[in-house]
Each structure stands twice: as C-alpha cells, then as structure tokens.
N, C-alpha and C positions, 0 to 999 in steps of 0.2 A: 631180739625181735620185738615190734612193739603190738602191743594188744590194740584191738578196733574197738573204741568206745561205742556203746548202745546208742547214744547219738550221730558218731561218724556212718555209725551201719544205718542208723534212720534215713538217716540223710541220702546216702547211698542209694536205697533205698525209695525215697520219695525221687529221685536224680531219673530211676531207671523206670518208674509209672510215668512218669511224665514226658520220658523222650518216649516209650512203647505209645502211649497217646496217640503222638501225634503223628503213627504211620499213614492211618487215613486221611491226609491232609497232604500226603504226599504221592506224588506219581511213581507208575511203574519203576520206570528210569530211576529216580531221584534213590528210592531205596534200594535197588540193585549198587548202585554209585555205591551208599554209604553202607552196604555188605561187604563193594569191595574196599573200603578204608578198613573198615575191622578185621576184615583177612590179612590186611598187610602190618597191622597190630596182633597178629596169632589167635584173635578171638575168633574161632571159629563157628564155636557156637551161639553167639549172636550174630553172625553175617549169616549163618542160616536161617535167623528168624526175622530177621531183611528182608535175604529174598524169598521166602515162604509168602511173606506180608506184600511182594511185587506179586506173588502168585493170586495173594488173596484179591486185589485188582483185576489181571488178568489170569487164568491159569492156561492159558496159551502160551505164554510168552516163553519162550526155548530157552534166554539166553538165561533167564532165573535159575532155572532148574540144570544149566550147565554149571553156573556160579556153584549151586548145591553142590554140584557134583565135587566138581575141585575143591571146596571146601572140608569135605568126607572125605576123597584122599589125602586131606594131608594130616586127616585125623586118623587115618588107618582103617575108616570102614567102604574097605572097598564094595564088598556086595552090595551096600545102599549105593553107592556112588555111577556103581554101573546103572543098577536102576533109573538113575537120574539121569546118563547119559541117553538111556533109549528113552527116556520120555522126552529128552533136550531135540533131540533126532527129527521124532515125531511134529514136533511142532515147530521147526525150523525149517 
C-alpha cells in the first residue's frame, strides 16, 4: 500500500478549501446536482454537506433535505434520515 506524502495530503487539502469555497457562488440546484454526483461515488458524506450548503441558500427547499435523507440511509443512520424525510414533507 502506498503512503500519502505531506505534500499529496497538502494538496488534497488546499483541492477541498477551495472547492468548499465556492458553494456560495453556487445555486440551490446546482449544489443539490453535485450531492447528487458524490452519492453516486459512495461519498456520502460530502453529498450531505452539498445539500446542507443548498439548505444554507434556501432552508425551504424539500428536495435537499430529501437528497439528506437518502444519503443517511445508505449510510445506516436511519433515525436521522426519517427526520429529514418529515422535514422533506413539510416543505414540499
């Protein structure tokens, strides 16, 4: 297995400040979208900090806090997940 140089990791690193950046610069839509590309890469948990980041735009918007939701089931944490569904509900 190979080790992650202190440089690869910097770098990494400076890759993930700067896409987190530039959420605000981005529409509701746009970061739900690119939650749902990292769900379909297994990264769950940054497709929830997508659409958390659509939430931070609007905290209306239903279909975010659905995306959460299905996100959390596939990670096993259903009790949050249901929660996300009745707030999905709510504003839908």
């Amino acid at each position: 297995m190979r080790r992650l140089t202190p440089l690869t990791l910097y770098l990494a690193l400076l890759l993930t400040i700067a896409g987190c950046s530039n959420w605000r610069l981005q529409s509701k839509e746009s970061l739900v979208k690119w939650g749902d590309g990292l769900q379909v890469k297994g990264e769950f948990d940054a497709a929830i900090i997508a659409y958390r980041n659509a939430l931070k735009k609007d905290s209306s918007y239903g279909l975010a806090y659905e995306r959460i939701a299905g996100a959390l089931l596939k990670m096993g944490a259903v009790r949050q997940a249901r929660e996300q569904l009745v707030r999905a509900v709510e504003f839908q």
